[in-house]
C-alpha positions as CSV (number, residue, x, y, z in Angstrom):
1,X,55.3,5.3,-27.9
2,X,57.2,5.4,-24.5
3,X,54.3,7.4,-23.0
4,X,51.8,5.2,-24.1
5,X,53.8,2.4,-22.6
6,X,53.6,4.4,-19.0
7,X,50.2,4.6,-19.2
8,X,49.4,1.3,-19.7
9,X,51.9,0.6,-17.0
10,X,50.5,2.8,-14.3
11,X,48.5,1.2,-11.7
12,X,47.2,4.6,-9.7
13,X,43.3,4.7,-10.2
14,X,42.3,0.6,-10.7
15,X,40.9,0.3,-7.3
16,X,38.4,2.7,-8.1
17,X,37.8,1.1,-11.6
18,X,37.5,-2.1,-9.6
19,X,34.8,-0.5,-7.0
20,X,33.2,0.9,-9.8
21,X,32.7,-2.1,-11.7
22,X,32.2,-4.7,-9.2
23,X,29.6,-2.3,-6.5
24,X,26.7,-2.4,-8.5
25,X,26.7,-6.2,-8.2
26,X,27.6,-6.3,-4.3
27,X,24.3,-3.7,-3.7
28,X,21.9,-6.2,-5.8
29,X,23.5,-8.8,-3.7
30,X,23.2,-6.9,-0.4
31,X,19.6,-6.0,-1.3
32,X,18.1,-9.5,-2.4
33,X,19.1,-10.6,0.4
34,X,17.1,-8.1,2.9
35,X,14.2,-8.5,0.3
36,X,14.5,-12.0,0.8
37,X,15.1,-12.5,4.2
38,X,12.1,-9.6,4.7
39,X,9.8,-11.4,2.3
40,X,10.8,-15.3,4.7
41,X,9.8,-13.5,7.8
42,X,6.8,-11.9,6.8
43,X,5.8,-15.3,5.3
44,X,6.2,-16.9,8.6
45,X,3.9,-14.1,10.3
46,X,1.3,-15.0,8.1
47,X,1.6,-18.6,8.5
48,X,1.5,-17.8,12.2
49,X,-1.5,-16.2,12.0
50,X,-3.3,-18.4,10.0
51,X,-2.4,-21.2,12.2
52,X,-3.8,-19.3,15.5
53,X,-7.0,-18.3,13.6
54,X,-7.6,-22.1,12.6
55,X,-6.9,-23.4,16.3
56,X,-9.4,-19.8,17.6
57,X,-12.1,-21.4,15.3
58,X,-11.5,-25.0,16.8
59,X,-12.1,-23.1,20.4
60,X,-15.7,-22.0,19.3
61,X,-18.5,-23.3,20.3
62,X,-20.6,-26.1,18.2
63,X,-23.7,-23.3,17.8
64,X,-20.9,-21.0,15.7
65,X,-20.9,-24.5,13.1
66,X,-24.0,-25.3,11.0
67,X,-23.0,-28.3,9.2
68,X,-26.2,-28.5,7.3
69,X,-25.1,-25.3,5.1
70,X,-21.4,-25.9,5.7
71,X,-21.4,-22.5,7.4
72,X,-19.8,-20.2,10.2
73,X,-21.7,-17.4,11.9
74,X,-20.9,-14.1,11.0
75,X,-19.8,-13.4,14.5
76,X,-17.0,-16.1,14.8
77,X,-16.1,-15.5,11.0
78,X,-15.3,-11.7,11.9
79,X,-13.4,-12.8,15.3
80,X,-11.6,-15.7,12.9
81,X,-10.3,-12.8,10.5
82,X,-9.3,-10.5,13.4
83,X,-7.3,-13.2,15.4
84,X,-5.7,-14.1,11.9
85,X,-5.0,-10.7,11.2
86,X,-4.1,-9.0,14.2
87,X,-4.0,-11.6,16.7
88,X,-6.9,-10.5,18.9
89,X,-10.2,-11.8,18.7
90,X,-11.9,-7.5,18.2
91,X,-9.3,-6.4,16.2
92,X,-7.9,-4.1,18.7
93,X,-3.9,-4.6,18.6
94,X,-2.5,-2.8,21.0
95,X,1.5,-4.1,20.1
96,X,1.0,-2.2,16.9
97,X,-1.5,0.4,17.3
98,X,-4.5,0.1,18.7
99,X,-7.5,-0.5,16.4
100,X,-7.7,-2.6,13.8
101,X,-4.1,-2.7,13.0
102,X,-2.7,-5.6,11.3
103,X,0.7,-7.5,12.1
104,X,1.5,-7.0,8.2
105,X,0.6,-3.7,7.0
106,X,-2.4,-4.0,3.9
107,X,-3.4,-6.9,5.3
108,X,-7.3,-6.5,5.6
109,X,-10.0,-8.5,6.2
110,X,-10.4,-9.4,2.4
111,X,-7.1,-11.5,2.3
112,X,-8.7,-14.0,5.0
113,X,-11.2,-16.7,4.4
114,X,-12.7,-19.6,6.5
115,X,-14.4,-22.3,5.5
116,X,-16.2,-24.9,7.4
117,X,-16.2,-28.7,6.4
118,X,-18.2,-31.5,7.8
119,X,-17.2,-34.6,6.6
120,X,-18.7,-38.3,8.2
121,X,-17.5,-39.4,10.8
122,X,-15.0,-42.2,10.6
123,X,-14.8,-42.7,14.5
124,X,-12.3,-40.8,16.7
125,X,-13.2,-37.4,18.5
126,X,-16.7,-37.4,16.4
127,X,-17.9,-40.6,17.1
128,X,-20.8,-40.0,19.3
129,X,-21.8,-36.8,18.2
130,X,-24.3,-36.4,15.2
131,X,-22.0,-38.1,12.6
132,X,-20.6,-35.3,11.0
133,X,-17.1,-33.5,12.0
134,X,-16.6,-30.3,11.5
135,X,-13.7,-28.5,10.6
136,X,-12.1,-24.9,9.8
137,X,-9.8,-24.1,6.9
138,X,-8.5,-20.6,7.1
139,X,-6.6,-19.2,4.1
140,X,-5.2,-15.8,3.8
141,X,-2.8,-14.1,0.4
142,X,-2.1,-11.0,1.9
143,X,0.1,-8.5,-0.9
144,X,3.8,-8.6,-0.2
145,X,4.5,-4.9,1.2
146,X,7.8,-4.4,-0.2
147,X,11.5,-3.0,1.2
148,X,12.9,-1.9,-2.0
149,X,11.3,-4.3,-5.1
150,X,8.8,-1.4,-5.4
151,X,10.4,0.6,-7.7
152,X,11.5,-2.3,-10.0
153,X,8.5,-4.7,-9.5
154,X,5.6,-4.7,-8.8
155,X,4.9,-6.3,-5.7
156,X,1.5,-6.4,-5.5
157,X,2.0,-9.6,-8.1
158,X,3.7,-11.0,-4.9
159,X,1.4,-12.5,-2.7
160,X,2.2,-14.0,0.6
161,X,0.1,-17.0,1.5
162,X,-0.7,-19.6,4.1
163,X,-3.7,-22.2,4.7
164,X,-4.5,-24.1,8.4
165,X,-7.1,-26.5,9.1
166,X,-8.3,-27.6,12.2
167,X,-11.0,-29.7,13.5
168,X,-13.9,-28.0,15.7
169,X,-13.5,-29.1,19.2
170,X,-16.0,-26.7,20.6
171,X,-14.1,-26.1,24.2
């Protein structure tokens, strides 16, 4: 009985009991949080993009805008995606590459769309013009490229997504 008395007595070895317990929670704490704060910034990127494509389309010219059809011309629809993907109007990145290199890797052309609207004019910018006002929604869901959720989850069920409009001032 005395020696089973010592051993519940002796302290030698709880620290490492205590690590052992309590490090499994500390990583997934450590870890959400860089998946987080990696998923926030990338989040931001796209919404950064998005908004430079919508105010690139306002920049256009008029002829680019057929508000009879509600369209955009397939030249200022690719330079839309490319500004909103890579920030330059060809595509050509050269911060991260070169060619056709996104800000956010797997984000391709696909995960942008822009949409032209011309609503009546109320008054304002589009007053004098032909009575309609056009404007550019661009959208983008671009898969979530993962730090460590890959294993776990599947992240392409995460989507990161952003939508800008802006009204067509044709400068």
């Amino acid at each position: 009985m005395g020696a089973f008395r010592k051993f519940l007595a002796n302290s030698s070895g709880s620290a490492g009991a205590e690590l052992a317990l309590i490090l499994p929670f500390v990583l997934i704490l450590i870890l959400g949080t860089l998946e987080g704060g990696h998923y926030m910034y990338l989040e931001h990127k796209v919404a950064k993009g998005v908004r430079d494509g919508a105010r690139y389309a306002a920049r256009l010219a008029f002829s680019n805008y057929d508000c009879a059809s509600n369209t955009i011309s397939s030249a200022a629809l690719t330079q839309i995606r490319n500004i909103t993907r890579t920030g330059f109007p060809d595509g050509d990145n050269p911060v991260f590459g070169g060619t056709d290199n996104p800000v956010i890797s797997g984000w391709t052309s696909g995960n942008v769309t822009a949409a032209l609207n011309c609503a009546t004019a109320q008054g304002g910018l589009y007053a004098a013009t032909s009575g309609n006002a056009p404007r550019v929604r661009v959208n983008a869901s671009v898969p979530y490229p993962a730090l460590f959720i890959g294993s776990t989850i599947d992240p392409s069920t995460i989507r990161l997504r952003a939508v800008a409009e802006s009204a067509v001032m044709g400068i």
